[in-house]
MOPAC internal coordinates of N, CA, C and O (Angstrom, degrees):
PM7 1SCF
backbone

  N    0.0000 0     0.00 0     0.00 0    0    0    0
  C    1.4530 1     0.00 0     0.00 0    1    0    0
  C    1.5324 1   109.92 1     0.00 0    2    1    0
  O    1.2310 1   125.29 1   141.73 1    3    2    1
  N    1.2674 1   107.45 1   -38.27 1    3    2    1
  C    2.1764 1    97.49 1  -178.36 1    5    3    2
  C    1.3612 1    91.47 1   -96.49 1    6    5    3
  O    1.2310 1   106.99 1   178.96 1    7    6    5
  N    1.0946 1   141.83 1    -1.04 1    7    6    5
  C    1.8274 1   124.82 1   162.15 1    9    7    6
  C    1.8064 1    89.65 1   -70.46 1   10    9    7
  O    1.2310 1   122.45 1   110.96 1   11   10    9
  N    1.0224 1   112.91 1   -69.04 1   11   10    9
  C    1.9222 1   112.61 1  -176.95 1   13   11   10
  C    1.7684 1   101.72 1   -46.15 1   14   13   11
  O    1.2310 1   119.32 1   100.99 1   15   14   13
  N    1.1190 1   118.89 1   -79.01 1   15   14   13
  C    1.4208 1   107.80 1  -178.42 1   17   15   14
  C    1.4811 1   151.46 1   -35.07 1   18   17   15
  O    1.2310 1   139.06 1   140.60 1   19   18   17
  N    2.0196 1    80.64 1   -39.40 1   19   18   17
  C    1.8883 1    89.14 1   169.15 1   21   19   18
  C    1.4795 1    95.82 1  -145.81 1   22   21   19
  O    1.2310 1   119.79 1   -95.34 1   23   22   21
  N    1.2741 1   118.00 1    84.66 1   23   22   21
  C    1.5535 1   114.69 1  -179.53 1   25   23   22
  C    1.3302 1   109.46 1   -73.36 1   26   25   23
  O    1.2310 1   116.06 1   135.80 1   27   26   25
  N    1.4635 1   125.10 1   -44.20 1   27   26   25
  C    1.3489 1   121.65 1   173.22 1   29   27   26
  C    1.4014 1   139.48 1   -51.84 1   30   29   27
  O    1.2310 1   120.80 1   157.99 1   31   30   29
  N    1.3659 1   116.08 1   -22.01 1   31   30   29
  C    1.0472 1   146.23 1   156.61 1   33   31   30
  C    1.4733 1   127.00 1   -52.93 1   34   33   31
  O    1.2310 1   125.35 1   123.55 1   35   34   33
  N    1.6653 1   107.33 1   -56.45 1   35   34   33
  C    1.0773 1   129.91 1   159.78 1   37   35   34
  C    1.4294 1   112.83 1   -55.58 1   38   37   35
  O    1.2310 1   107.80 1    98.01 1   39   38   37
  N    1.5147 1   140.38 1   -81.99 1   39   38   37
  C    1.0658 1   137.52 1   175.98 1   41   39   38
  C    1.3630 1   122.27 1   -38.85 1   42   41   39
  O    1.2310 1   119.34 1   142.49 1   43   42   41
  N    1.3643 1   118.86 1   -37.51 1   43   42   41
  C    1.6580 1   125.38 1  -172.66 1   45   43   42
  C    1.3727 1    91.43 1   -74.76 1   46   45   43
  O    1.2310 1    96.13 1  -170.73 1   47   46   45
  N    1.4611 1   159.66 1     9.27 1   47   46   45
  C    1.5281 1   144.17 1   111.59 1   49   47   46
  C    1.3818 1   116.20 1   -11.16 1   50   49   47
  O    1.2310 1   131.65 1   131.63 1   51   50   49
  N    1.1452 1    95.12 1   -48.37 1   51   50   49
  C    1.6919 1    93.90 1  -164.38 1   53   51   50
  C    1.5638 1   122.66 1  -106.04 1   54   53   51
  O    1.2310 1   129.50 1   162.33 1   55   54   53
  N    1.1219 1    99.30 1   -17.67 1   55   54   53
  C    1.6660 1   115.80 1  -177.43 1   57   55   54
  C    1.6512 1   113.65 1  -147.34 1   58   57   55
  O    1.2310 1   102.60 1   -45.38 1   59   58   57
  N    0.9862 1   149.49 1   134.62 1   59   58   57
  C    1.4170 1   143.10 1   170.44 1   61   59   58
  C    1.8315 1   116.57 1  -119.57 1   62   61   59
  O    1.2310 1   129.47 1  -161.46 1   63   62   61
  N    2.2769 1    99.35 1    18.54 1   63   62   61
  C    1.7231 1    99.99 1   157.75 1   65   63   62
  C    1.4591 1   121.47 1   -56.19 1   66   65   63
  O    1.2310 1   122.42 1   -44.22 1   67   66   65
  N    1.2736 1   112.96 1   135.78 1   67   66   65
  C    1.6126 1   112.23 1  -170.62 1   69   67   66
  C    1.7962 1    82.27 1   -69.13 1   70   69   67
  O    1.2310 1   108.39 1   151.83 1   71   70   69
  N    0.8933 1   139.30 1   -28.17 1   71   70   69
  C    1.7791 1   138.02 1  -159.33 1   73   71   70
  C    1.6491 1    92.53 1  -104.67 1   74   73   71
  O    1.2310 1   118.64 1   167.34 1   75   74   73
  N    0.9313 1   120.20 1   -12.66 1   75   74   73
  C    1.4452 1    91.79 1   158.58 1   77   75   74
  C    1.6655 1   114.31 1  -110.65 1   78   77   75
  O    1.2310 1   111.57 1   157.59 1   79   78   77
  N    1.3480 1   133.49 1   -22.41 1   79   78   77
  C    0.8603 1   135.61 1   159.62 1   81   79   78
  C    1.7322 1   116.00 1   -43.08 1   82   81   79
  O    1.2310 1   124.29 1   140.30 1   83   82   81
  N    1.4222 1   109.37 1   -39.70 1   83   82   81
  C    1.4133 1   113.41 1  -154.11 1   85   83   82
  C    2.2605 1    93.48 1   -81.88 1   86   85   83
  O    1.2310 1   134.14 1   135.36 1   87   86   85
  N    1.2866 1    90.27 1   -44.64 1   87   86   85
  C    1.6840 1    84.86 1   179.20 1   89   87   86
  C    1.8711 1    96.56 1   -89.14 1   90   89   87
  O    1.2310 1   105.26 1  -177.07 1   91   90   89
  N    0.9438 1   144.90 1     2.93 1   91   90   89
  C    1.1878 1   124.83 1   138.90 1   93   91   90
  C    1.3699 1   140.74 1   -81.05 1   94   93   91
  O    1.2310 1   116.07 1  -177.12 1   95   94   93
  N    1.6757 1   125.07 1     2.88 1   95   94   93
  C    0.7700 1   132.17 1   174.39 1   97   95   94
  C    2.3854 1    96.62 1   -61.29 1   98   97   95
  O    1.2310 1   134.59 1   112.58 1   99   98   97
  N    2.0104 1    89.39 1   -67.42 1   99   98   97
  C    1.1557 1    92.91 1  -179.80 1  101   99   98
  C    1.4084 1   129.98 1   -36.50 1  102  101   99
  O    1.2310 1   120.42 1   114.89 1  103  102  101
  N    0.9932 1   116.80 1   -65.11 1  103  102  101
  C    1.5639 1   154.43 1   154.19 1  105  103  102
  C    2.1905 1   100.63 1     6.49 1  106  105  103
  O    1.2310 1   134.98 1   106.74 1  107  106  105
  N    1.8299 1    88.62 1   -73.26 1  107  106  105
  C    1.2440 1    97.61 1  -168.45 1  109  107  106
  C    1.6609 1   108.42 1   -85.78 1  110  109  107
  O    1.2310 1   116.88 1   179.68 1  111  110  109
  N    0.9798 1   123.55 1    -0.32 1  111  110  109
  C    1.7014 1   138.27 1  -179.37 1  113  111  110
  C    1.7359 1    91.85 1   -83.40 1  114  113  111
  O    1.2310 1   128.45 1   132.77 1  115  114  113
  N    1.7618 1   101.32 1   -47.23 1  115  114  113
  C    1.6156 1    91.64 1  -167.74 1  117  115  114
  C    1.9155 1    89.57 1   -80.13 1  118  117  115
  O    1.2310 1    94.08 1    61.22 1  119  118  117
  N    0.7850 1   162.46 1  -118.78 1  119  118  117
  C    1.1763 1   163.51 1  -128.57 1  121  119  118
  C    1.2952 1   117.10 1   -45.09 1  122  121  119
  O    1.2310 1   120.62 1   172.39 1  123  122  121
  N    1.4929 1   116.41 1    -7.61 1  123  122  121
  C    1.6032 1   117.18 1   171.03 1  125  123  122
  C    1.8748 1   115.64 1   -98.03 1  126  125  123
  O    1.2310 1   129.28 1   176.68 1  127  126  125
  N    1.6792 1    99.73 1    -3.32 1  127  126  125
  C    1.4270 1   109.82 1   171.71 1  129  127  126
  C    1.2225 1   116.00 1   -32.37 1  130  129  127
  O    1.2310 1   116.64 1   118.15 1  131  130  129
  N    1.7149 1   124.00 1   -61.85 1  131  130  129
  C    1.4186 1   143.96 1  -140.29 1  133  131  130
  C    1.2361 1   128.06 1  -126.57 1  134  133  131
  O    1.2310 1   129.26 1   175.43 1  135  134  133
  N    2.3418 1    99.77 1    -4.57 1  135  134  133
  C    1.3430 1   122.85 1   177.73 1  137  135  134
  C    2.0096 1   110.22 1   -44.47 1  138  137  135
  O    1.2310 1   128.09 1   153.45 1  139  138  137
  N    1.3914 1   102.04 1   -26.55 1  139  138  137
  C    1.6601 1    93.66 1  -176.37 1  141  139  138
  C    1.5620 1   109.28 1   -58.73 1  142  141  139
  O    1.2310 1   116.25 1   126.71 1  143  142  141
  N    1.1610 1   124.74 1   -53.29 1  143  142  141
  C    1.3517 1   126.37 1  -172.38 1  145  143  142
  C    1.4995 1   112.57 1   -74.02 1  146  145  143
  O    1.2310 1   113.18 1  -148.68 1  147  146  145
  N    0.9680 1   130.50 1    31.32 1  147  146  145
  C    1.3192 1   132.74 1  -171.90 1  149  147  146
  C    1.6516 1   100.92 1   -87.43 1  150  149  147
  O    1.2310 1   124.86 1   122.72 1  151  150  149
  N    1.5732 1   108.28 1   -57.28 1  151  150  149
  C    1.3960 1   109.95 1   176.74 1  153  151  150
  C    1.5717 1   142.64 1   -78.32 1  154  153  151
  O    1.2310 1   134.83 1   168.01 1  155  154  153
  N    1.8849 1    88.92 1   -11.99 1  155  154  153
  C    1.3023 1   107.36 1   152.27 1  157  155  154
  C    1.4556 1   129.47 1   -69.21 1  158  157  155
  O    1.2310 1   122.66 1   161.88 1  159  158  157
  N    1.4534 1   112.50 1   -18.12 1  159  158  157
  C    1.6281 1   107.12 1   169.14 1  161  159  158
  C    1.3176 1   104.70 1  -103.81 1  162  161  159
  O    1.2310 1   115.85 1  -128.96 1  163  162  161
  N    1.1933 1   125.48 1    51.04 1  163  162  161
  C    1.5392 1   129.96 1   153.30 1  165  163  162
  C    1.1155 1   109.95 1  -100.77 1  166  165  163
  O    1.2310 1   115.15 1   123.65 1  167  166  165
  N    1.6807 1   126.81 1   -56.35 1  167  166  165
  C    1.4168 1   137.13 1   168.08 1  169  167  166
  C    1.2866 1   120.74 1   -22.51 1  170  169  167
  O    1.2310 1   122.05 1   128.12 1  171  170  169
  N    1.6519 1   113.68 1   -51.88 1  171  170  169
  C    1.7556 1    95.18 1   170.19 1  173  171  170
  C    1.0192 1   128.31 1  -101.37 1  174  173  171
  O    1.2310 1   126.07 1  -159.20 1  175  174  173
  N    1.3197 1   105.93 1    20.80 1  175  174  173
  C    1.8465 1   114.71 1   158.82 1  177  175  174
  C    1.7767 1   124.11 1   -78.81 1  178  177  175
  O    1.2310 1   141.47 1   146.80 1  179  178  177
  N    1.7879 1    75.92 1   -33.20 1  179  178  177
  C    1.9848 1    74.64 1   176.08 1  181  179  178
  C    1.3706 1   123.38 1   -87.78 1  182  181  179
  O    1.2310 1   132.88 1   147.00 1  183  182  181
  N    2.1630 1    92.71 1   -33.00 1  183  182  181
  C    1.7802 1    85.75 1   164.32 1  185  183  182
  C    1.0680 1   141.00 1   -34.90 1  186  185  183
  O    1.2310 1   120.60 1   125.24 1  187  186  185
  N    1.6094 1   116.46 1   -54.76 1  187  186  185
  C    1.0853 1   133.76 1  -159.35 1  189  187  186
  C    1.8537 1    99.18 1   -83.01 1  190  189  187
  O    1.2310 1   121.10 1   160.38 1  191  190  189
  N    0.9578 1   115.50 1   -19.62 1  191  190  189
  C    1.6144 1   138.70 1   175.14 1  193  191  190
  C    1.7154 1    94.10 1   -60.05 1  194  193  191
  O    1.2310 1   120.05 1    96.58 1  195  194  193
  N    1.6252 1   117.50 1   -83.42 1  195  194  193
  C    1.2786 1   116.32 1   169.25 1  197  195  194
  C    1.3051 1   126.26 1   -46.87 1  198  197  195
  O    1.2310 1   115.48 1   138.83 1  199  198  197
  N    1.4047 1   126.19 1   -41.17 1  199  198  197
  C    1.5400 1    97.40 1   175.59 1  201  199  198
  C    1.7387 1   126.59 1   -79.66 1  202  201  199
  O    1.2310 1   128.23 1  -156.54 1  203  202  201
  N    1.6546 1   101.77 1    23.46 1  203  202  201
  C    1.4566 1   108.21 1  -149.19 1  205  203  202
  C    1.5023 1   136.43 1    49.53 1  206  205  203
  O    1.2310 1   120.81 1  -119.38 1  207  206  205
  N    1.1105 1   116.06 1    60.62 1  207  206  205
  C    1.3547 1   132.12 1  -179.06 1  209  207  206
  C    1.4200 1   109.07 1  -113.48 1  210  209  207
  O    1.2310 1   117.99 1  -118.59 1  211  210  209
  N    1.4265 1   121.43 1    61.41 1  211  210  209
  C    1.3723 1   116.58 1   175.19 1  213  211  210
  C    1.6776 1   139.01 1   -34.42 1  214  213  211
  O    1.2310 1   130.58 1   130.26 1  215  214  213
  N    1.2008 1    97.19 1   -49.74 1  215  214  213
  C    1.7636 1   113.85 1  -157.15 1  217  215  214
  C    2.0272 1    86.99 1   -70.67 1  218  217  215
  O    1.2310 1   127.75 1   122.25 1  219  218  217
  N    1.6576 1   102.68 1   -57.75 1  219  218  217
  C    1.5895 1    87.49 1  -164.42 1  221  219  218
  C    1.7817 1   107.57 1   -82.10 1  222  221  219
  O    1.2310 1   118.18 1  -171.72 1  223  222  221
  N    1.6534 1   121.08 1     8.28 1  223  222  221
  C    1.3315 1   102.62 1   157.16 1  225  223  222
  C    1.8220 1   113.59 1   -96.77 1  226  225  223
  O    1.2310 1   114.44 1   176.71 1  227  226  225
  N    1.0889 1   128.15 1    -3.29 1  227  226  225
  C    1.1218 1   108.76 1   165.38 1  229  227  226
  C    1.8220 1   115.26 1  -100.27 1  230  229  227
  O    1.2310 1   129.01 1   149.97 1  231  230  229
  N    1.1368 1   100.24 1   -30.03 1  231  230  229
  C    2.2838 1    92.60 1   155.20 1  233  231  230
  C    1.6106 1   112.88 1   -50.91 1  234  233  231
  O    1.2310 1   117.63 1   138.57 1  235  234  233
  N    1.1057 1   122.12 1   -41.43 1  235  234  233
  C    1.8305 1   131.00 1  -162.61 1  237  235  234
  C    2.0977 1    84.80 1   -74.99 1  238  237  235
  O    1.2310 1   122.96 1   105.59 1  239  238  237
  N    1.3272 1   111.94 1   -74.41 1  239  238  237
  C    1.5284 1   139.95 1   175.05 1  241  239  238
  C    1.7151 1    92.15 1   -30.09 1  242  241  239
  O    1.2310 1   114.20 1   117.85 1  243  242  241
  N    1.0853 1   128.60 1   -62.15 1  243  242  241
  C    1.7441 1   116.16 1  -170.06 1  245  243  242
  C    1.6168 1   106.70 1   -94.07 1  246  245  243
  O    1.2310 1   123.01 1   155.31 1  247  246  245
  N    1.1568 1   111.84 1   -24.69 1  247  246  245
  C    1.5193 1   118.36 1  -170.76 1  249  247  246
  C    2.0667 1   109.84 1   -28.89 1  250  249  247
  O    1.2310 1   131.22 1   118.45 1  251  250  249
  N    1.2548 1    95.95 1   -61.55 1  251  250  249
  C    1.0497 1   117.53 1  -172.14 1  253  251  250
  C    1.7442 1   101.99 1   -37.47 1  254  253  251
  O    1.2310 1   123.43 1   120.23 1  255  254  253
  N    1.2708 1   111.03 1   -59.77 1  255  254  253
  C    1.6000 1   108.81 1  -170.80 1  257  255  254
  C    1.8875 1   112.64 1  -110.54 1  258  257  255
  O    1.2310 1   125.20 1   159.82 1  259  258  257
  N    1.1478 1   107.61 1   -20.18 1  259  258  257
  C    0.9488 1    80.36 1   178.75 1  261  259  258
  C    2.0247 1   122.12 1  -115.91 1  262  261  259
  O    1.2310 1   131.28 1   177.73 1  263  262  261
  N    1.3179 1    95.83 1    -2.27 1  263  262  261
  C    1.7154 1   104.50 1   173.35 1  265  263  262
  C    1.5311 1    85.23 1   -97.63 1  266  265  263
  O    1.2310 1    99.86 1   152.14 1  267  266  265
  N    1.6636 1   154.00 1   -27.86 1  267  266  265
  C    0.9556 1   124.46 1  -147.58 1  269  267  266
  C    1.8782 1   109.49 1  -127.06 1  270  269  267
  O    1.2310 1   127.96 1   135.80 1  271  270  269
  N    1.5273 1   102.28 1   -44.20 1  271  270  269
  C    1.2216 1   104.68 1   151.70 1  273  271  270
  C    1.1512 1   159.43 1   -14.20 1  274  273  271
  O    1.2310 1   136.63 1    95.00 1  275  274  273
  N    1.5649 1    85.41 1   -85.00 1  275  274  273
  C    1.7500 1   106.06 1   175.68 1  277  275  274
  C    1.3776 1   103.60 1   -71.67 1  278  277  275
  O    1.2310 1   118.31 1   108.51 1  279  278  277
  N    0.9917 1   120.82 1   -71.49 1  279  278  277
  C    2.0665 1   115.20 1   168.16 1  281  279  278
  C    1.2365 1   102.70 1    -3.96 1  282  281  279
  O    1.2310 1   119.31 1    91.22 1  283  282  281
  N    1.3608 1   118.92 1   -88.78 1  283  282  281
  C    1.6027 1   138.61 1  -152.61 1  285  283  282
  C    2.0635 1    94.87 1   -55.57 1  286  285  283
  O    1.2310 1   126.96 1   137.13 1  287  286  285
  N    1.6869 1   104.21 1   -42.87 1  287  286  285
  C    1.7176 1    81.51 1  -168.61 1  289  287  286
  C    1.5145 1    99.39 1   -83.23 1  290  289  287
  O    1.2310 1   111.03 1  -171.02 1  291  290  289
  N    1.2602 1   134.48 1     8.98 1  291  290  289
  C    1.3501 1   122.23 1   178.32 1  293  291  290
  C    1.3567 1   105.70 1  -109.64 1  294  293  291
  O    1.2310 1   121.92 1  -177.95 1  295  294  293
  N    1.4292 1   113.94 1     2.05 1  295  294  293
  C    1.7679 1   106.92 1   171.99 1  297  295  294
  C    1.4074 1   108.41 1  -101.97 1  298  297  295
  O    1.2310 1   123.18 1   122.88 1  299  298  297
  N    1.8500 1   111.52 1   -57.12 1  299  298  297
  C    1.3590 1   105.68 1  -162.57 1  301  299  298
  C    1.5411 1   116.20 1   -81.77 1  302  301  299
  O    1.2310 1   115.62 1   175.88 1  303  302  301
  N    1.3348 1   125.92 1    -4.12 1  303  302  301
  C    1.5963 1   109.94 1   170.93 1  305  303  302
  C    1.2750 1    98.78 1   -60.03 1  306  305  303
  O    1.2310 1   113.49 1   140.74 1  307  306  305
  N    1.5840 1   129.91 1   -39.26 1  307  306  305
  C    1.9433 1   105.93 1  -164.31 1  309  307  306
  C    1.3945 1   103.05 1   -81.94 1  310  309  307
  O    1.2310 1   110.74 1  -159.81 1  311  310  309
  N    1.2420 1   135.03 1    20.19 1  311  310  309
  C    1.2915 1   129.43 1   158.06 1  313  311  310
  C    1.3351 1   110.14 1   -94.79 1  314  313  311
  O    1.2310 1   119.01 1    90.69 1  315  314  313
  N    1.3559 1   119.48 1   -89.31 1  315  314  313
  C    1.5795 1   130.19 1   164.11 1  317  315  314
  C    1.1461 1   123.38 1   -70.79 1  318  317  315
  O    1.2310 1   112.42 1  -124.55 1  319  318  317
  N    1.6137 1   131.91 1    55.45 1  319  318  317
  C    1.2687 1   124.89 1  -179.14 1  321  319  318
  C    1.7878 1   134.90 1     6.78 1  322  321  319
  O    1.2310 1   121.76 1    86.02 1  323  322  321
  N    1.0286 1   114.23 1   -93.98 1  323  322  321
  C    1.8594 1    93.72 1   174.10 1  325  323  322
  C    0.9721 1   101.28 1  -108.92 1  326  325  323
  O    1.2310 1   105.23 1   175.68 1  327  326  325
  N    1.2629 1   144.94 1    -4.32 1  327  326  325
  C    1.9086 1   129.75 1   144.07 1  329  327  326
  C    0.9254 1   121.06 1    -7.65 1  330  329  327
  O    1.2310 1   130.36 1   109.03 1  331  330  329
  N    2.2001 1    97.62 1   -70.97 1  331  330  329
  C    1.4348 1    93.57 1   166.36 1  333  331  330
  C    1.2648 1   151.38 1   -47.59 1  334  333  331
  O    1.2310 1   127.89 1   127.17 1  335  334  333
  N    1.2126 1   102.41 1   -52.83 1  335  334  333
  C    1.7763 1   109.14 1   169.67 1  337  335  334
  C    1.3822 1   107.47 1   -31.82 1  338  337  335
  O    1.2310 1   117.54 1   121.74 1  339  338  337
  N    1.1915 1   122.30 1   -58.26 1  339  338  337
  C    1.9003 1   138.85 1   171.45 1  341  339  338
  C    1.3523 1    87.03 1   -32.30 1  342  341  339
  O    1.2310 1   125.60 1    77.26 1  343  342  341
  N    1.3190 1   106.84 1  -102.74 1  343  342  341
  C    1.4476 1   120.96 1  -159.78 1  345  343  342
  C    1.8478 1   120.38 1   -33.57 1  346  345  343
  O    1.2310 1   129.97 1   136.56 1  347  346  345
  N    0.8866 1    98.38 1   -43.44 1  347  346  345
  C    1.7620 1   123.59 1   176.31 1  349  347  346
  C    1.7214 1    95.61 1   -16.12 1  350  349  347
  O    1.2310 1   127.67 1   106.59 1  351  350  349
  N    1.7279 1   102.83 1   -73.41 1  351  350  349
  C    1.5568 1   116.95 1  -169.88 1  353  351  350
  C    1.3108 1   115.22 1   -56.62 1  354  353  351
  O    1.2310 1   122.67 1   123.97 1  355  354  353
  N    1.5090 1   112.50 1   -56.03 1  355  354  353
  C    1.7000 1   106.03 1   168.50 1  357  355  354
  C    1.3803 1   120.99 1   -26.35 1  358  357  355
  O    1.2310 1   124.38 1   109.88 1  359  358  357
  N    1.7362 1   109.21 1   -70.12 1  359  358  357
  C    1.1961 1   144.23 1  -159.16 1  361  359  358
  C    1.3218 1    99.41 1   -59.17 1  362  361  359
  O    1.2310 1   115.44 1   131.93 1  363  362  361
  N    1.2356 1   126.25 1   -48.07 1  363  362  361
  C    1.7379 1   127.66 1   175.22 1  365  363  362
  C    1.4176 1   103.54 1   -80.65 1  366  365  363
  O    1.2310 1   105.87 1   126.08 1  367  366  365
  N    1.3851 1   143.82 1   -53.92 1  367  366  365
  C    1.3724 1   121.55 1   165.30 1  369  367  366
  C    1.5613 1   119.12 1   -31.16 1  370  369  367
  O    1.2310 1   123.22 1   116.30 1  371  370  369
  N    1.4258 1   111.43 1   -63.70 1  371  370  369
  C    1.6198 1   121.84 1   169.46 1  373  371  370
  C    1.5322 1   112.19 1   -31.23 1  374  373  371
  O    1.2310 1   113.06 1   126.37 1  375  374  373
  N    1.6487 1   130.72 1   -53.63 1  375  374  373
  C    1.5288 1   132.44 1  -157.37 1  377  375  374
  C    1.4167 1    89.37 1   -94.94 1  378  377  375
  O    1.2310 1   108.23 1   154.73 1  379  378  377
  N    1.5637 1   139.59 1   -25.27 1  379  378  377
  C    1.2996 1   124.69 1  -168.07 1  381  379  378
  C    1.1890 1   101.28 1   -92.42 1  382  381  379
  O    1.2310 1   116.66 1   139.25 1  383  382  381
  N    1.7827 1   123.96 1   -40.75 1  383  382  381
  C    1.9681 1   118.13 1   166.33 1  385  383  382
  C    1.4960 1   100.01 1   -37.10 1  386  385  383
  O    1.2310 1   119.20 1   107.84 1  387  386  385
  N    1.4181 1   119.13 1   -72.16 1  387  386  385
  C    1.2803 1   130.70 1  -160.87 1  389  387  386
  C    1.4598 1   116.68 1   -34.84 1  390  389  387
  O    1.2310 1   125.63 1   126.01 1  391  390  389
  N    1.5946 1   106.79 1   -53.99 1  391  390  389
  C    1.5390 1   104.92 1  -172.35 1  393  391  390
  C    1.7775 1    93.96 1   -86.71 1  394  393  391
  O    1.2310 1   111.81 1   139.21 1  395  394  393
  N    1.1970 1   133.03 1   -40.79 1  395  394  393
  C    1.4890 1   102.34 1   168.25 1  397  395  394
  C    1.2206 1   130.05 1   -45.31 1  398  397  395
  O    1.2310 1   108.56 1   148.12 1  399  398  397
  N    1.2069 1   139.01 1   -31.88 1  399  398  397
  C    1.0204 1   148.97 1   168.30 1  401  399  398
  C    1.2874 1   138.19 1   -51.33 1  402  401  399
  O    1.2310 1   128.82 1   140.34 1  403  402  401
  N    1.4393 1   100.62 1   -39.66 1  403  402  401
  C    1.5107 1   119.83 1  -166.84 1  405  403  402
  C    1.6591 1    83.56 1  -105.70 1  406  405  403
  O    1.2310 1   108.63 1   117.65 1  407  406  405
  N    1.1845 1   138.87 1   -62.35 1  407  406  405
  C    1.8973 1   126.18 1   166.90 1  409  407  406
  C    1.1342 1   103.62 1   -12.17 1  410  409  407
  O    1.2310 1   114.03 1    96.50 1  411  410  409
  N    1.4762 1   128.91 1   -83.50 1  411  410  409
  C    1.4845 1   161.94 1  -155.26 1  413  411  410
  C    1.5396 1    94.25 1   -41.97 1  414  413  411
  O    1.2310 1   125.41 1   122.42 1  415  414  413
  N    1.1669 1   107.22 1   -57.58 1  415  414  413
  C    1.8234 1   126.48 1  -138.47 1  417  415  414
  C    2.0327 1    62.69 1   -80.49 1  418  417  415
  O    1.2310 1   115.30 1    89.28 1  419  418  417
  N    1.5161 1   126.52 1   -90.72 1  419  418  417
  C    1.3285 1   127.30 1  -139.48 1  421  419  418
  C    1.4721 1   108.25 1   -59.37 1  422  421  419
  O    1.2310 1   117.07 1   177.29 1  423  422  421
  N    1.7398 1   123.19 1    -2.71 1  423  422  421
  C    1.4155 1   108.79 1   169.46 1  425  423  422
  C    1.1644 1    96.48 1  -109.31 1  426  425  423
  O    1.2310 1    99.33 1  -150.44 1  427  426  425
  N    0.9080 1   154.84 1    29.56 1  427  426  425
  C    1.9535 1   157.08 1   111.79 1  429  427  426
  C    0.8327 1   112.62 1   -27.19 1  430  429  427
  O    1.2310 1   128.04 1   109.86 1  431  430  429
  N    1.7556 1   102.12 1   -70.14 1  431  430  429
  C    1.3507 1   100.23 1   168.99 1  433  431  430
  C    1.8290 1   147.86 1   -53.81 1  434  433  431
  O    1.2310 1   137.59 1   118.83 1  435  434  433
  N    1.4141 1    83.53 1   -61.17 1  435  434  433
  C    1.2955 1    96.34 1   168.95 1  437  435  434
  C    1.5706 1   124.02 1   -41.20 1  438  437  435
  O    1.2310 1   117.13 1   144.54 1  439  438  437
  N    1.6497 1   123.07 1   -35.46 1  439  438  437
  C    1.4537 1   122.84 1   169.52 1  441  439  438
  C    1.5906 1    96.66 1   -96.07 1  442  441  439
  O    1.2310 1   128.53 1  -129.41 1  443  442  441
  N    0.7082 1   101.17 1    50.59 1  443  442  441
  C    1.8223 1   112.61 1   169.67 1  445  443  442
  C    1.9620 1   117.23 1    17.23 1  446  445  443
  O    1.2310 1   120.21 1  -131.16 1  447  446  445
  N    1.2150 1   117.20 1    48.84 1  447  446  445
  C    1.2545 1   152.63 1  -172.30 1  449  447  446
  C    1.6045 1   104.32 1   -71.18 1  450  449  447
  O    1.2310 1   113.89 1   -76.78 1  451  450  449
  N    1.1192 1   129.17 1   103.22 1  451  450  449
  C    1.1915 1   126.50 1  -139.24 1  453  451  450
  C    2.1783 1    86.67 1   -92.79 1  454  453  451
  O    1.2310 1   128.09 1   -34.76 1  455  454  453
  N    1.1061 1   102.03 1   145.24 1  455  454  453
  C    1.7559 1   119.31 1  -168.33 1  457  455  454
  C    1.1918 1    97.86 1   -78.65 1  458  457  455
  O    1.2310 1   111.29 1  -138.03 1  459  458  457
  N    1.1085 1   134.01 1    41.97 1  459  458  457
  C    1.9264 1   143.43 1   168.05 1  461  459  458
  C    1.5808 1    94.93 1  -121.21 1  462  461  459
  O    1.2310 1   120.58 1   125.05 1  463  462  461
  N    1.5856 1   116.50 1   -54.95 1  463  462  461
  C    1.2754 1   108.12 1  -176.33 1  465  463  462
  C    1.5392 1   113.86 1   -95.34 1  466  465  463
  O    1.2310 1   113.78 1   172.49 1  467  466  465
  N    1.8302 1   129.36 1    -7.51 1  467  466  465
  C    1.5808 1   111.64 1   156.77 1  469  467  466
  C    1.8615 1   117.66 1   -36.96 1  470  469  467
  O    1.2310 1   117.32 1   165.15 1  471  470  469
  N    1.0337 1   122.71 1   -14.85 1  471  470  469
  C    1.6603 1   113.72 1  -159.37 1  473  471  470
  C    1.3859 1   110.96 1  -121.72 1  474  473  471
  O    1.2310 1   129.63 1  -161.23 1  475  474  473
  N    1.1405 1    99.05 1    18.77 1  475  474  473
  C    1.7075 1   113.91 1  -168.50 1  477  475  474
  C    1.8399 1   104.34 1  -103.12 1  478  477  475
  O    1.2310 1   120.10 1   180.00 1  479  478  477

């Protein structure tokens, strides 16, 4: 919430270029979009970690950067030049929540985990 509220503020810590300030304002607005779910896609990395479920905690565990990442920064800069780069991080936070989520949610199910205690 104070990266969104006062990003300039925040960034001018580290630099006080009016030209880098000015594309870091954007910059950190776009990459603080999706910061909430960040720690929510840890959860089904370790779950699946504890019940020994290797294969889908280390896909969930790399998803994030390297099935979703690298893709996105090697496709969308030649569309939207450094937008993309911006957008890239959201966009892979977004597809790596997503498929944790939907993993998580279908082995709930599948051990028949009653939907009072998924949210616990």
């Amino acid at each position: 919430l104070i990266v969104m509220l006062f990003p300039r503020q925040v960034i001018s810590i580290f630099n006080n270029d009016p030209e880098f300030l000015n594309e870091g304002v954007r910059a950190v607005r776009i990459f603080a979009m999706i910061f909430f779910t960040l720690g929510i896609q840890l959860i089904p990395g370790f779950f699946f970690q504890a019940i020994g479920k290797g294969f889908p905690a280390t896909i969930i565990s790399s998803a994030r950067y390297v099935l979703f990442l690298l893709p996105c920064l090697f496709i969308l800069p030649s569309f939207l030049g450094i937008y993309g780069v911006w957008i890239s991080f959201p966009l892979a936070d977004a597809l790596s929540f997503s498929l944790a989520s939907v993993w998580m949610m279908l082995e709930l199910k599948k051990n028949k985990i009653p939907l009072s205690l998924r949210f616990l």
